[in-house]
N, CA, C and O atoms as a GROMACS GRO file, in nm:
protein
  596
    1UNK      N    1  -5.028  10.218   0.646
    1UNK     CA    2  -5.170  10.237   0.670
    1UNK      C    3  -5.219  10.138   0.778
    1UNK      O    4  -5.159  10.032   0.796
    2UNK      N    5  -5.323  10.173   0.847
    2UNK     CA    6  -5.360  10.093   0.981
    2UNK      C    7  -5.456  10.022   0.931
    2UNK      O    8  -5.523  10.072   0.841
    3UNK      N    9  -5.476   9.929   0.965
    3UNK     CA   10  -5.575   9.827   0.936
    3UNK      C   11  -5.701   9.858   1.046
    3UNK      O   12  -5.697   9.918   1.153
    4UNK      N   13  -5.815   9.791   0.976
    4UNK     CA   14  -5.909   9.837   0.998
    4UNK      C   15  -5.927   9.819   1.201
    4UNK      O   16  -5.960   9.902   1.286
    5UNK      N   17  -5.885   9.671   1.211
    5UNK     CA   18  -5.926   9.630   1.373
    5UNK      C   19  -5.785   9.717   1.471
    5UNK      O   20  -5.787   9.715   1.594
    6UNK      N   21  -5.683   9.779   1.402
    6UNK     CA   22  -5.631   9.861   1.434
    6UNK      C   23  -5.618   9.986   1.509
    6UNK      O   24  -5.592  10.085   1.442
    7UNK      N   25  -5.634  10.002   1.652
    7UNK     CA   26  -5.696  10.157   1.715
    7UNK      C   27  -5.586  10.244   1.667
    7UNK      O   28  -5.488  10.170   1.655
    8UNK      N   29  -5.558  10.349   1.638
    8UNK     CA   30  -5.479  10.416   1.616
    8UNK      C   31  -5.423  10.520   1.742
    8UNK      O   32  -5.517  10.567   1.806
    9UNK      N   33  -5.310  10.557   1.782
    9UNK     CA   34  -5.269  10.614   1.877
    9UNK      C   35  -5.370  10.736   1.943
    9UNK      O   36  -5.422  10.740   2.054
   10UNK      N   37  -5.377  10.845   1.816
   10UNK     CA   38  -5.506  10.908   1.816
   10UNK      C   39  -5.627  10.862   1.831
   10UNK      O   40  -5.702  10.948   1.877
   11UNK      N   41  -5.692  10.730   1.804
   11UNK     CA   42  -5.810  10.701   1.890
   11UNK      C   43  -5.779  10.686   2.024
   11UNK      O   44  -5.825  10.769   2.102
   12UNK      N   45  -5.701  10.585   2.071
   12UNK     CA   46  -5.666  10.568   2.222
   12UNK      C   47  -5.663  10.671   2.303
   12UNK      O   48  -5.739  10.678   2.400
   13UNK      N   49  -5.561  10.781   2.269
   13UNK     CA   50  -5.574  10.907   2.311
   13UNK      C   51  -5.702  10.966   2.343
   13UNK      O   52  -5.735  11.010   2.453
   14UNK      N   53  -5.784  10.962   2.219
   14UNK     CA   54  -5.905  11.014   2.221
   14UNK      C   55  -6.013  10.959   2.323
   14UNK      O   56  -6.099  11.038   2.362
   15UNK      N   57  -6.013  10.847   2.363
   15UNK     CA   58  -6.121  10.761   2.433
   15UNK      C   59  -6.019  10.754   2.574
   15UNK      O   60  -6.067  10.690   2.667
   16UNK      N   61  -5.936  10.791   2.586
   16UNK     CA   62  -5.858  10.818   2.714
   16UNK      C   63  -5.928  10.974   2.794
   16UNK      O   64  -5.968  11.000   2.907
   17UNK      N   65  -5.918  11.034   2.696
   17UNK     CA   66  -5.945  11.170   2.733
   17UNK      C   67  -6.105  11.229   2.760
   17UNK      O   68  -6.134  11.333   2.819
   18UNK      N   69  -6.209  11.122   2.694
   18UNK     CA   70  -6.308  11.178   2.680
   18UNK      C   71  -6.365  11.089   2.812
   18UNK      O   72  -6.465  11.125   2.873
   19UNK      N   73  -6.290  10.970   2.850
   19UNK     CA   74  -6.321  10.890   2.963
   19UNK      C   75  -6.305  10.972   3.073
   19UNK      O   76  -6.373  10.955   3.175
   20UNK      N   77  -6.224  11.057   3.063
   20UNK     CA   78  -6.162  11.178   3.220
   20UNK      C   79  -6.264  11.259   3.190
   20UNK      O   80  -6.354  11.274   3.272
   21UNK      N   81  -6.265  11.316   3.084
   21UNK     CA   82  -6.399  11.431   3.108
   21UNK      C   83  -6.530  11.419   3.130
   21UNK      O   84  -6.607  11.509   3.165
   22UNK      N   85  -6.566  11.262   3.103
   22UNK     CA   86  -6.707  11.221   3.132
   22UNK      C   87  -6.705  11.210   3.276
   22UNK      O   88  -6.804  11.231   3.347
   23UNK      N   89  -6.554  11.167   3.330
   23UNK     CA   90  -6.543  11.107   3.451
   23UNK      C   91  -6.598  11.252   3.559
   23UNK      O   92  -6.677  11.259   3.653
   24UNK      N   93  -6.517  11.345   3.493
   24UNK     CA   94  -6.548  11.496   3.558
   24UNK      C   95  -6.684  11.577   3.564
   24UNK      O   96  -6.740  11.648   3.647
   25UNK      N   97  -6.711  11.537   3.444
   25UNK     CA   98  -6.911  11.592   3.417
   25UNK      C   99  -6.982  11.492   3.521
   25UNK      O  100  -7.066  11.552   3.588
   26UNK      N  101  -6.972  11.394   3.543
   26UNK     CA  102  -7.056  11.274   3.590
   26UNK      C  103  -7.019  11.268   3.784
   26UNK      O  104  -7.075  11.198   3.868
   27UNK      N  105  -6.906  11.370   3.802
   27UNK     CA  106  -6.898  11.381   3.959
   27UNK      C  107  -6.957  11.385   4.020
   27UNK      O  108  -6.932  11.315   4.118
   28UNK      N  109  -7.061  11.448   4.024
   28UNK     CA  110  -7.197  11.460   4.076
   28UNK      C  111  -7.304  11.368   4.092
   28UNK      O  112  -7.394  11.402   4.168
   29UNK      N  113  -7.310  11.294   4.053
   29UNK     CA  114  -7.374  11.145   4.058
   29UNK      C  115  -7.324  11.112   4.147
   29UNK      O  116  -7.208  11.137   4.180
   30UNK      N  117  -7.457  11.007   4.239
   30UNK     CA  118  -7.464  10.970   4.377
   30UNK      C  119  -7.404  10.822   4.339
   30UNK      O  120  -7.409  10.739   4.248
   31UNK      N  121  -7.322  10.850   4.520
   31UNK     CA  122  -7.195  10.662   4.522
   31UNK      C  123  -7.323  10.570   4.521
   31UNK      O  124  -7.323  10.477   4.440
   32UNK      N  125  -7.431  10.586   4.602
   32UNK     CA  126  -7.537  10.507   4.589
   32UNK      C  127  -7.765  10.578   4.577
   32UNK      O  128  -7.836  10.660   4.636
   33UNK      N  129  -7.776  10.488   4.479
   33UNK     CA  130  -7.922  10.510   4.520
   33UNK      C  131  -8.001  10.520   4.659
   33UNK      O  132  -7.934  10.501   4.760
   34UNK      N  133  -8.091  10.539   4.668
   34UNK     CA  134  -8.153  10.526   4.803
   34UNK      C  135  -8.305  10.508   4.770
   34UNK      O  136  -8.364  10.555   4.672
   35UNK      N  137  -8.361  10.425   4.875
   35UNK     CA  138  -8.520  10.377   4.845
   35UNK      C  139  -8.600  10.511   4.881
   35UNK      O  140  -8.597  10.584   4.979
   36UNK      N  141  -8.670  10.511   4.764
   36UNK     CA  142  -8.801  10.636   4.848
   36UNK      C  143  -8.856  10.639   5.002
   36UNK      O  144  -8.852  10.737   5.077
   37UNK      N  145  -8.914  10.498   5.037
   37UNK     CA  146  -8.933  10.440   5.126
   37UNK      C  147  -8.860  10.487   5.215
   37UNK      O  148  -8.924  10.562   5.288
   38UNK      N  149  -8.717  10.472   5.251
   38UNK     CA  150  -8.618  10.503   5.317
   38UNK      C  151  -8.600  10.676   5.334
   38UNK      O  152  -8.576  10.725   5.444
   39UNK      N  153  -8.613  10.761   5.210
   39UNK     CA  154  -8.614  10.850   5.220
   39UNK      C  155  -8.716  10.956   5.297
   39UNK      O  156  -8.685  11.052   5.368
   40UNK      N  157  -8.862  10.904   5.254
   40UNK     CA  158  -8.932  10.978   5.318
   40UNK      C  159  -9.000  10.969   5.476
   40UNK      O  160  -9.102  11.018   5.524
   41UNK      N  161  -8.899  10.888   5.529
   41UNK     CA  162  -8.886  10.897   5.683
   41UNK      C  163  -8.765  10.984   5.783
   41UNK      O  164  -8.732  10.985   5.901
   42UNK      N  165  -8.719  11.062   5.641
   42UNK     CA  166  -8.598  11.120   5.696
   42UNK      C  167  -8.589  11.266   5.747
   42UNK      O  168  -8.687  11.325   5.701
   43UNK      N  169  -8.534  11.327   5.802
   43UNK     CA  170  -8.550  11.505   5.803
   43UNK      C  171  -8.490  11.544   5.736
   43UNK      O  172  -8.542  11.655   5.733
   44UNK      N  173  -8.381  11.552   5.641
   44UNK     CA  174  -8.319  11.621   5.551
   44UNK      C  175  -8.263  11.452   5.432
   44UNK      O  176  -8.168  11.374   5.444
   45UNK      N  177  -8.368  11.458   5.340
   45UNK     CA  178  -8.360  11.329   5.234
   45UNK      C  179  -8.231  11.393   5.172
   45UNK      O  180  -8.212  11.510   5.140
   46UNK      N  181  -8.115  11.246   5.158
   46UNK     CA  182  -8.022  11.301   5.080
   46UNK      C  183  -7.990  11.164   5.068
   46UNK      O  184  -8.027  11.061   5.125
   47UNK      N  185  -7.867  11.209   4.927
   47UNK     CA  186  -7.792  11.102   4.887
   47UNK      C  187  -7.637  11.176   4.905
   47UNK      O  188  -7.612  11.295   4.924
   48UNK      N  189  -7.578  11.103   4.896
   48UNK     CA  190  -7.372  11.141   4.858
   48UNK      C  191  -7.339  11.105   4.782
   48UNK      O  192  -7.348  10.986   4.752
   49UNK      N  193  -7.276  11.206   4.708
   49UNK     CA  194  -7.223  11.146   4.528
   49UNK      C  195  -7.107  11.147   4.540
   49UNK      O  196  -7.056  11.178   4.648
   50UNK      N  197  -7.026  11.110   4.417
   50UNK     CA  198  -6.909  11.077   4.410
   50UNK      C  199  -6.823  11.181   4.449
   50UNK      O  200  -6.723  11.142   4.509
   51UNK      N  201  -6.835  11.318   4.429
   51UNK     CA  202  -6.731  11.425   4.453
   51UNK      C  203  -6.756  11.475   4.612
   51UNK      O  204  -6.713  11.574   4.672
   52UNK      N  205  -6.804  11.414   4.635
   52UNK     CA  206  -6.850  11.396   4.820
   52UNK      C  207  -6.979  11.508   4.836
   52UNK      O  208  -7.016  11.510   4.954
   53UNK      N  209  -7.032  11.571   4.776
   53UNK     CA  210  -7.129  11.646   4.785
   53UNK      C  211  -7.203  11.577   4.831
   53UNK      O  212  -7.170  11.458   4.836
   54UNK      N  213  -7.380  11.632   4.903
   54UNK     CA  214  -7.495  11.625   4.896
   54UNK      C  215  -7.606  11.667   4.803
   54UNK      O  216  -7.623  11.780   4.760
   55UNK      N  217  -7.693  11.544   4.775
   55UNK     CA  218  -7.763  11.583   4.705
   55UNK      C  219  -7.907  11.555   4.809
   55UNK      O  220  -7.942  11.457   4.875
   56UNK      N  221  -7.970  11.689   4.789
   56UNK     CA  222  -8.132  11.671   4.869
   56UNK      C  223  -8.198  11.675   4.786
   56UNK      O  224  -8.179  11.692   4.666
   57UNK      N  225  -8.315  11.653   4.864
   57UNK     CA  226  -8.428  11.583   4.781
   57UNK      C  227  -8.529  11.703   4.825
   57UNK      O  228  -8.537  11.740   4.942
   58UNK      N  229  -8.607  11.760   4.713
   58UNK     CA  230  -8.732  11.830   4.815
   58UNK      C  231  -8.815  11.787   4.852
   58UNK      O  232  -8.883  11.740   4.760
   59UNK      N  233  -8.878  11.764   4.996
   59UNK     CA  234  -9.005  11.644   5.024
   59UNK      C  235  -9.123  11.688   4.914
   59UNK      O  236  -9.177  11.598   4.852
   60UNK      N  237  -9.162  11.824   4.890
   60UNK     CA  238  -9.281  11.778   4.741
   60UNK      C  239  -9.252  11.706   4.672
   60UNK      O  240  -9.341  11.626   4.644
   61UNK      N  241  -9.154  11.690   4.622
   61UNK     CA  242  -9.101  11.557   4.516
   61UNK      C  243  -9.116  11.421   4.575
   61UNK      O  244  -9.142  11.325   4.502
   62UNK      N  245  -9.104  11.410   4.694
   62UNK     CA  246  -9.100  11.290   4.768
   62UNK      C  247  -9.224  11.255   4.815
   62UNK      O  248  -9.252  11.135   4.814
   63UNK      N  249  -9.298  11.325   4.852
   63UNK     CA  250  -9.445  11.312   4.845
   63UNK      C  251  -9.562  11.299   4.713
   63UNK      O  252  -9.668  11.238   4.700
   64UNK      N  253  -9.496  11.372   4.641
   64UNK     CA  254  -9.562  11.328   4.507
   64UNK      C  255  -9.559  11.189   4.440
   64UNK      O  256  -9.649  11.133   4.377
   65UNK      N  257  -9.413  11.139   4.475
   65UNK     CA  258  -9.399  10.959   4.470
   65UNK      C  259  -9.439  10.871   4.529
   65UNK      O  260  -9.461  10.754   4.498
   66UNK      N  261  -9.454  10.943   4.645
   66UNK     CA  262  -9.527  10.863   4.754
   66UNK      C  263  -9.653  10.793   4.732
   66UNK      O  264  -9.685  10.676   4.752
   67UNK      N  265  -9.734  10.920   4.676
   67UNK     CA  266  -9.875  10.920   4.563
   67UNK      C  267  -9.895  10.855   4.496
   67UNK      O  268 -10.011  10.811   4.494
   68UNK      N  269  -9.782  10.799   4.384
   68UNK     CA  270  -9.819  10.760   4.263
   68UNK      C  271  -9.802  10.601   4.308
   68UNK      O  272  -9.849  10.510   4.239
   69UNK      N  273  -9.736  10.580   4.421
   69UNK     CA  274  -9.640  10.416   4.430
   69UNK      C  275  -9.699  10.362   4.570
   69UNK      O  276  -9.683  10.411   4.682
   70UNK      N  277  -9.774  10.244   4.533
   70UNK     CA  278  -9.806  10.176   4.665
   70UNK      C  279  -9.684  10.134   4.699
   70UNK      O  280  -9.585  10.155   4.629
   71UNK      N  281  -9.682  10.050   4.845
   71UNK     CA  282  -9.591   9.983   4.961
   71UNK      C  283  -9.449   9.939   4.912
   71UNK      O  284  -9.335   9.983   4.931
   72UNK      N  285  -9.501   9.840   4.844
   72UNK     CA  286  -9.386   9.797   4.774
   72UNK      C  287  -9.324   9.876   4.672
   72UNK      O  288  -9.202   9.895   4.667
   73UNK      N  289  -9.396   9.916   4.602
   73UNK     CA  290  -9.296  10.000   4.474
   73UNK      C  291  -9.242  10.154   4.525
   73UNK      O  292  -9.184  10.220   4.440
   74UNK      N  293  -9.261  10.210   4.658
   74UNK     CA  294  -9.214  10.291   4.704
   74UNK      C  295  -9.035  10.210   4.761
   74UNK      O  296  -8.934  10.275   4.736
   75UNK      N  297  -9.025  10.084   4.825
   75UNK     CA  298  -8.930  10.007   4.855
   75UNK      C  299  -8.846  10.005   4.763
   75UNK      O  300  -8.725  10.019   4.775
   76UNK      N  301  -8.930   9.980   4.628
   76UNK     CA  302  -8.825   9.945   4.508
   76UNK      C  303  -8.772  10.048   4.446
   76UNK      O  304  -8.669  10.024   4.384
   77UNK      N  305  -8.830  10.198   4.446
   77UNK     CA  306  -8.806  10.318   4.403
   77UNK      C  307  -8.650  10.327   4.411
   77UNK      O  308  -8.613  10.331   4.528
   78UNK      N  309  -8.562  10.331   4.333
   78UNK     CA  310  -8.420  10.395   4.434
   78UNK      C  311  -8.428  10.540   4.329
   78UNK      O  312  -8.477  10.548   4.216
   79UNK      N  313  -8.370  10.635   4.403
   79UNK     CA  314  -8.378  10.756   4.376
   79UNK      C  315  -8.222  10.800   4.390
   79UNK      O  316  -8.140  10.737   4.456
   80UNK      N  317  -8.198  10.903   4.328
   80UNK     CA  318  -8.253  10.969   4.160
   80UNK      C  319  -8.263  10.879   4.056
   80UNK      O  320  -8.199  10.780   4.019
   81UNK      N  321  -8.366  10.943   4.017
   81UNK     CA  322  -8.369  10.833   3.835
   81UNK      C  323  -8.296  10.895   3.786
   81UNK      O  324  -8.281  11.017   3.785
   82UNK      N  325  -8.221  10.786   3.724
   82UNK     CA  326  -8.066  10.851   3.662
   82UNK      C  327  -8.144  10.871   3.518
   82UNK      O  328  -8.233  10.791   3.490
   83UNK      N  329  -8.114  10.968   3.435
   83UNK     CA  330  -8.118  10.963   3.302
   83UNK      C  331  -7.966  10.958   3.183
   83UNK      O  332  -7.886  11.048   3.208
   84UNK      N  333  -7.943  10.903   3.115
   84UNK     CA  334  -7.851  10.885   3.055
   84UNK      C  335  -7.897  10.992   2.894
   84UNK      O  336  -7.981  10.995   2.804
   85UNK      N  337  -7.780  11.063   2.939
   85UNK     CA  338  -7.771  11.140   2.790
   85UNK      C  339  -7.652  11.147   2.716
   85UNK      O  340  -7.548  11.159   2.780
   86UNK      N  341  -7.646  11.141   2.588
   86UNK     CA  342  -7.562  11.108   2.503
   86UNK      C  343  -7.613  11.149   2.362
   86UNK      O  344  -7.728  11.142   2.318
   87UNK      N  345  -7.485  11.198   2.297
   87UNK     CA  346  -7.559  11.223   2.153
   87UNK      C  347  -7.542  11.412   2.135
   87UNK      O  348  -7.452  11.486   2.176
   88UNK      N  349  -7.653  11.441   2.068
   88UNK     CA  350  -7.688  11.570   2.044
   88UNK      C  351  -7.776  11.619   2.161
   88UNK      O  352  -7.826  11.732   2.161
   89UNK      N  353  -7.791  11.535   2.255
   89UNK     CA  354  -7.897  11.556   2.346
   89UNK      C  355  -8.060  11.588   2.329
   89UNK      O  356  -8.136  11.642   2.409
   90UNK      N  357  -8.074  11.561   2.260
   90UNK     CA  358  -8.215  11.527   2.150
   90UNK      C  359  -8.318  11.394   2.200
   90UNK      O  360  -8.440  11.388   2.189
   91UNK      N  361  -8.226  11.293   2.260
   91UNK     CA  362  -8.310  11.163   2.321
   91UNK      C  363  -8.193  11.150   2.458
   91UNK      O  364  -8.083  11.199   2.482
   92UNK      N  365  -8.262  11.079   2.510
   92UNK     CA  366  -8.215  11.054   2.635
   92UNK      C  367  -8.307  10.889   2.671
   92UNK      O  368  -8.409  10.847   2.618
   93UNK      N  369  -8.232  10.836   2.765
   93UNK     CA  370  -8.288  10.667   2.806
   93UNK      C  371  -8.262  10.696   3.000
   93UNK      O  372  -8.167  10.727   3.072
   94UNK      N  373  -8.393  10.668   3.016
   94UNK     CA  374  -8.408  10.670   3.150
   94UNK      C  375  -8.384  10.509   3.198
   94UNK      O  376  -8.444  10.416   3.146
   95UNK      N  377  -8.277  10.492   3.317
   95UNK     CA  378  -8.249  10.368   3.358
   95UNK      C  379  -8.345  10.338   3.463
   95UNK      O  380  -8.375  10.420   3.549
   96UNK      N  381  -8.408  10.183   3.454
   96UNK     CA  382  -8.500  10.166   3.534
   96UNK      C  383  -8.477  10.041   3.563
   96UNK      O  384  -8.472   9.944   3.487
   97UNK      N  385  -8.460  10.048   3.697
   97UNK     CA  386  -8.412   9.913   3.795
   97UNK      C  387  -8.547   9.845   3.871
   97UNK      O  388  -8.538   9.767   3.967
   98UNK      N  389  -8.665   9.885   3.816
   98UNK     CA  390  -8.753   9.792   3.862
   98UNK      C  391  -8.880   9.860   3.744
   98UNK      O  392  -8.874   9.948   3.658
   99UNK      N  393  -8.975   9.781   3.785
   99UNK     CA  394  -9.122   9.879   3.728
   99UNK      C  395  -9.172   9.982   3.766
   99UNK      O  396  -9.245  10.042   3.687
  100UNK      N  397  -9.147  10.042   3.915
  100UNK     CA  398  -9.132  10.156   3.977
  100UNK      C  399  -9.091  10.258   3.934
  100UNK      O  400  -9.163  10.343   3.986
  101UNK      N  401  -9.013  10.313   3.865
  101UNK     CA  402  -8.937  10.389   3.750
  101UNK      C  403  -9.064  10.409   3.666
  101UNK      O  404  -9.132  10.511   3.658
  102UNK      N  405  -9.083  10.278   3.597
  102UNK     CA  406  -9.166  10.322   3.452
  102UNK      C  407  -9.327  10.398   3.470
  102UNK      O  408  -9.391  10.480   3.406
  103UNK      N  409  -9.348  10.316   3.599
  103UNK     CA  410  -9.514  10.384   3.625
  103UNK      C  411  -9.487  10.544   3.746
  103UNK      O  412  -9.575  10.596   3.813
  104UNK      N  413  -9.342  10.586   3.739
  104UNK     CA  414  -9.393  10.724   3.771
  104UNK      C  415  -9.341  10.788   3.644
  104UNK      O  416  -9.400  10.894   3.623
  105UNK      N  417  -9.246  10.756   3.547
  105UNK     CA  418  -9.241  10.805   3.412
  105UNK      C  419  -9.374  10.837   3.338
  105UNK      O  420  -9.403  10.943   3.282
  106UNK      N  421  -9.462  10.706   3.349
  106UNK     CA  422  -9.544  10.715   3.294
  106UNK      C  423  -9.709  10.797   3.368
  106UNK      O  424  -9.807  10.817   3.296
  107UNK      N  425  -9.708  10.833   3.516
  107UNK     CA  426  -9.729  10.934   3.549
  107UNK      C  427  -9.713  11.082   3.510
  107UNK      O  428  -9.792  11.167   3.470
  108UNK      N  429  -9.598  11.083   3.534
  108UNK     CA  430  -9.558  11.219   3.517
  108UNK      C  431  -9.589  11.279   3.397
  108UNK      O  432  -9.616  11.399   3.397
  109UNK      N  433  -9.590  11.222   3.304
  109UNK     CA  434  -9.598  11.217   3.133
  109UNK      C  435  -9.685  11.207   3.086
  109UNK      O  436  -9.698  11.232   2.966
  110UNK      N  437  -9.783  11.165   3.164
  110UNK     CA  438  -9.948  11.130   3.184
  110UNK      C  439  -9.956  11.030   3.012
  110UNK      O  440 -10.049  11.045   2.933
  111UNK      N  441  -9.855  10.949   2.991
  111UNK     CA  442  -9.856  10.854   2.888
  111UNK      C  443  -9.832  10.719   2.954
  111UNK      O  444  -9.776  10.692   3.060
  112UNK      N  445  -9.902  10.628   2.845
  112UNK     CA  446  -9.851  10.494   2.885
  112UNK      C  447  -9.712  10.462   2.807
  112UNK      O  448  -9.710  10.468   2.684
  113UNK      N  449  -9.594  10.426   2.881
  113UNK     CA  450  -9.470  10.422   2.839
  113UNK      C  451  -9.458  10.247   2.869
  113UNK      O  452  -9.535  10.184   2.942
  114UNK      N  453  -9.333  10.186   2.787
  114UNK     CA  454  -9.303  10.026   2.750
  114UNK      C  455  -9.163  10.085   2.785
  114UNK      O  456  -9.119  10.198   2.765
  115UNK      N  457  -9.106   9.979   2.840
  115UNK     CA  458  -8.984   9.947   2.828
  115UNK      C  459  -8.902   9.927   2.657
  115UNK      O  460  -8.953   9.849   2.576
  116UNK      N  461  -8.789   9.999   2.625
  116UNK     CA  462  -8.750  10.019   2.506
  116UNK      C  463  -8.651   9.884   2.464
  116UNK      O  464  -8.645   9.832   2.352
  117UNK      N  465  -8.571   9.842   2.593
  117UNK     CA  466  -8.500   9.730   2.614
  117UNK      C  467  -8.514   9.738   2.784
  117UNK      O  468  -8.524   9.832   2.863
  118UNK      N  469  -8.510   9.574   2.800
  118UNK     CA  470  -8.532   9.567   2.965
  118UNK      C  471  -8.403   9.657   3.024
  118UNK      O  472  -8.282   9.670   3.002
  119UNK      N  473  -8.524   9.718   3.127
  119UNK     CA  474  -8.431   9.819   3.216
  119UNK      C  475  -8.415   9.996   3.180
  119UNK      O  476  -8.383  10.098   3.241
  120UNK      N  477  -8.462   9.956   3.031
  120UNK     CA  478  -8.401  10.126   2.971
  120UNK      C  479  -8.580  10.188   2.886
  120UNK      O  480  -8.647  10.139   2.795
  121UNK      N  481  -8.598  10.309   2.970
  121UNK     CA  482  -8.719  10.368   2.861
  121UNK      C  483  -8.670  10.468   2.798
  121UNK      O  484  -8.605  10.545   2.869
  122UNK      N  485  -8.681  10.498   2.669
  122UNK     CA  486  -8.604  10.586   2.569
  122UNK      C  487  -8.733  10.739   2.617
  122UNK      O  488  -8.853  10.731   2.641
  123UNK      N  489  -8.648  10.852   2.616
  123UNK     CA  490  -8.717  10.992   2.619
  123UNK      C  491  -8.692  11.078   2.503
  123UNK      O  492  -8.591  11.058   2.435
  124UNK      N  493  -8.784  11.181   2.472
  124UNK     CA  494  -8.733  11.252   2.441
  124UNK      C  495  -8.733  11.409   2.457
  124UNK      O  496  -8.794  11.449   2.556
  125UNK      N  497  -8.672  11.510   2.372
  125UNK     CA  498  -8.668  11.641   2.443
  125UNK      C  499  -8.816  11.674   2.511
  125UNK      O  500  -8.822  11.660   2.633
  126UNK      N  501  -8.911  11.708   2.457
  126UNK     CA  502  -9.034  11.765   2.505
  126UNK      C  503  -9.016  11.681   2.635
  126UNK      O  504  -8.966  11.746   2.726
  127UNK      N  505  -9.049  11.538   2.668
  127UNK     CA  506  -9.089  11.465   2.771
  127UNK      C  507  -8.987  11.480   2.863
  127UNK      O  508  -9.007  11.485   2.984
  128UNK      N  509  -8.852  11.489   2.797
  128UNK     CA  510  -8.738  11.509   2.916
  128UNK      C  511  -8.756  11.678   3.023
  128UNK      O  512  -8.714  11.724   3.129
  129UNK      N  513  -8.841  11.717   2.913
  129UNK     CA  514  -8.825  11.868   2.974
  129UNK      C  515  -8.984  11.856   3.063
  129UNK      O  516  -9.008  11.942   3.149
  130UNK      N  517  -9.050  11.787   3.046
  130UNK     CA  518  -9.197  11.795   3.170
  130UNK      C  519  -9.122  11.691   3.251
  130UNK      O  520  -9.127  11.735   3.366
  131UNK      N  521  -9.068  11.597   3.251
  131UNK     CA  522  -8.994  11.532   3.391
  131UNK      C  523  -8.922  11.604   3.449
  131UNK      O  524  -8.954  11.625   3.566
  132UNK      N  525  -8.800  11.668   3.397
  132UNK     CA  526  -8.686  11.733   3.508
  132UNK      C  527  -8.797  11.876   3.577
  132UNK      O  528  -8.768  11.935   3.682
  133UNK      N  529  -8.946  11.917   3.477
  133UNK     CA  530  -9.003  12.037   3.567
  133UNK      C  531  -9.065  11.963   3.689
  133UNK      O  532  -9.113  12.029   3.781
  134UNK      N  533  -9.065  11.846   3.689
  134UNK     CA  534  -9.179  11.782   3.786
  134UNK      C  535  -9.063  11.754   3.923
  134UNK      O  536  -9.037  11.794   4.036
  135UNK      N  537  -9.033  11.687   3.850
  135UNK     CA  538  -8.896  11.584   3.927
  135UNK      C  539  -8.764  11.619   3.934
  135UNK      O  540  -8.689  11.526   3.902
  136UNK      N  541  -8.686  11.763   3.978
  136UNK     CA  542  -8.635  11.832   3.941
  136UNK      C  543  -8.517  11.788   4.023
  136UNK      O  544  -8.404  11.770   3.977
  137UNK      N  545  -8.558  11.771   4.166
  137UNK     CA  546  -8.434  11.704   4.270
  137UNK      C  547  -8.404  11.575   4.268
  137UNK      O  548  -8.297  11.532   4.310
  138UNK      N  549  -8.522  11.482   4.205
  138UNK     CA  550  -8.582  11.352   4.240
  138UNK      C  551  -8.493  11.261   4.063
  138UNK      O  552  -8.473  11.140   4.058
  139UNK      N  553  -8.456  11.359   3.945
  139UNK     CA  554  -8.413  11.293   3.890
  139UNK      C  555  -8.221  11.347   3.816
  139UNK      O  556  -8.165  11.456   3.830
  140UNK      N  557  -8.193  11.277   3.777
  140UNK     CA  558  -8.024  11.339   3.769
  140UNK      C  559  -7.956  11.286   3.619
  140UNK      O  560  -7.944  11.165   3.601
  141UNK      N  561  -7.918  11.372   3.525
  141UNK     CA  562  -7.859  11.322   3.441
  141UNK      C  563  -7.738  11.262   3.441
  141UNK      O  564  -7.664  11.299   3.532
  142UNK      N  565  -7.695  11.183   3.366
  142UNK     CA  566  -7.542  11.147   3.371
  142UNK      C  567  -7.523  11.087   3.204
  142UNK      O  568  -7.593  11.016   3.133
  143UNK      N  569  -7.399  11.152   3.187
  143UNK     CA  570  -7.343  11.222   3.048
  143UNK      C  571  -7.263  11.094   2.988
  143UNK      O  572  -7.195  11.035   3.072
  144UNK      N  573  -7.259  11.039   2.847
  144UNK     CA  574  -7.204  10.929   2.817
  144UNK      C  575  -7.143  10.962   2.661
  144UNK      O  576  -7.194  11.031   2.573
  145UNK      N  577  -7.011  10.885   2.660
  145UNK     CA  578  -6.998  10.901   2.478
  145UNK      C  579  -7.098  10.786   2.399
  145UNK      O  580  -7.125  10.797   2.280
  146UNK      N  581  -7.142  10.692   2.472
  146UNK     CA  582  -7.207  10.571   2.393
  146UNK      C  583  -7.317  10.685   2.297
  146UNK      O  584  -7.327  10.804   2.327
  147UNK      N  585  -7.378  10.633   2.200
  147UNK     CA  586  -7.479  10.668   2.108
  147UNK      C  587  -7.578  10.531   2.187
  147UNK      O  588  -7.551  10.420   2.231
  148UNK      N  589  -7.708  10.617   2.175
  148UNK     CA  590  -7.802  10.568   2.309
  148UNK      C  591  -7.874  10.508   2.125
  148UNK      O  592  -7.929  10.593   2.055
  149UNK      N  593  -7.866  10.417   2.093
  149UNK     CA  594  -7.959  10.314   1.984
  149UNK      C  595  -8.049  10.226   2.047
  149UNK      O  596  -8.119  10.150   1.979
   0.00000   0.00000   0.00000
């Protein structure tokens, strides 16, 4: 019998395999962010993700941020807001690399939203589903085994 601090061949296996398939769902995710700022001086706004694709941006989306975010917090914007989903897909945690993130979350949502732990605002279905209608190019999921607590 295996002891408890023991992984068993079948776990290893298991967290080997689910690491490749996250690796494969998650291709699509951009090698890097990009500042709003930066973006909306561009003619065709894009990022490059990992499987070498393009991802564009539609300027309504980019103009609508533009709106919500004075000087600086347009700078600090990096785009796509990644959302992290995991689980039953029932909640989701939007990653937020500045305060810029939280006050167009909390736009869009027309709620006042808190940080859940620094960096991370917890969503859920209803709210996830009026962000991706708003912010449809502008935000990007990416798929995890963690349980989002």
């Amino acid at each position: 019998m295996l002891e408890d601090n023991t992984k068993s061949r079948y776990d290893t296996f298991l967290e080997a395999y689910l690491s490749n398939e996250f690796r494969l769902v998650n291709s699509s995710l951009p090698r890097n962010r990009r500042r709003l700022s930066e973006l909306l001086i561009e003619d065709q706004p894009s990022v490059l993700c990992a499987d070498g694709s393009q991802q564009l941006f539609k300027r309504a989306e980019l103009q609508y941020l533009e709106r919500i975010l004075d000087e600086e917090e347009r700078r600090e914007l990096l785009l796509p807001i990644i959302i992290e989903m995991s689980g039953d897909g029932t909640e989701s945690v939007v990653l937020c690399s500045s305060n810029a993130e939280l006050k167009v979350l909390s736009d869009v949502l027309e709620m006042e939203l808190s940080y859940e732990r620094p960096g991370r605002v917890r969503l859920y279905r209803p709210q996830l589903s009026v962000l991706r209608r708003r912010l449809r190019t502008t935000t990007q999921y990416a798929f995890s085994a963690r349980v989002i607590a």
